[in-house]
C-alpha positions in Angstrom: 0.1 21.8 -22.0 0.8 25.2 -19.9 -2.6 25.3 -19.3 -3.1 22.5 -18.0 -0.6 23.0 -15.7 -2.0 26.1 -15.1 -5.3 25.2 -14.1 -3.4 22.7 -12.3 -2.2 25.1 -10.0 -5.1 27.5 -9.8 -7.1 23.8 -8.5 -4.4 22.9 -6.2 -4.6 26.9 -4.8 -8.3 27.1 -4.4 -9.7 23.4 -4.1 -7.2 21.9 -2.1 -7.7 21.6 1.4 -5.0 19.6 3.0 -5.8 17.2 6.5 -4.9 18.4 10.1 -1.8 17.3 11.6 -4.5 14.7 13.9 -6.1 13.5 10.5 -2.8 13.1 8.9 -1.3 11.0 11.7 -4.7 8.8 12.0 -4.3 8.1 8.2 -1.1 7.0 8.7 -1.1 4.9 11.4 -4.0 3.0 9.6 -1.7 3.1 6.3 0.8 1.4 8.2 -1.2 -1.0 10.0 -2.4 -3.1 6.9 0.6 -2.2 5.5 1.9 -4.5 7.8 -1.4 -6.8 7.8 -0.7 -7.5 4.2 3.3 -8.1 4.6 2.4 -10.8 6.9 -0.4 -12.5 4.6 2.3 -12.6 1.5 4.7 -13.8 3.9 2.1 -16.4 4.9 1.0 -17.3 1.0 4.2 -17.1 0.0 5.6 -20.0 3.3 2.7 -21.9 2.4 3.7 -22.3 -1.0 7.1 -23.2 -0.4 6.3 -26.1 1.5 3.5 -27.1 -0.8 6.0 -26.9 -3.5 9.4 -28.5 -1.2 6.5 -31.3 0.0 5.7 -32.4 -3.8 9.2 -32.2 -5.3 10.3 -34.5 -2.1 7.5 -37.0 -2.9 8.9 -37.3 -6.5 12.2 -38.7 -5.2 
């Protein structure tokens, strides 16, 4: 177990290379963009559902 975590750290020191600060904010205003893309597709599964669902308990009464 210690060392794993000690090769752990030895990658994380010496492998490791960590974005720019322009990379970084690229990635994350892709992240957030279909983030957002797939909020509004469950939102759009999820209201077609509901009426799908509202529209065939109706037709039973």
């Amino acid at each position: 177990m210690f060392t794993y975590i000690r090769e752990s750290f030895e990658e994380l020191k010496h492998n490791v290379s960590l974005p720019t600060r322009a990379e970084a904010s690229n990635l994350m205003v892709i992240v957030a963009v279909f983030s957002i893309l797939f909020a509004l597709a469950t939102w759009g599964v999820d209201t077609v559902f509901s009426k799908l669902i509202q529209l065939y308990f109706n037709t039973l009464n």
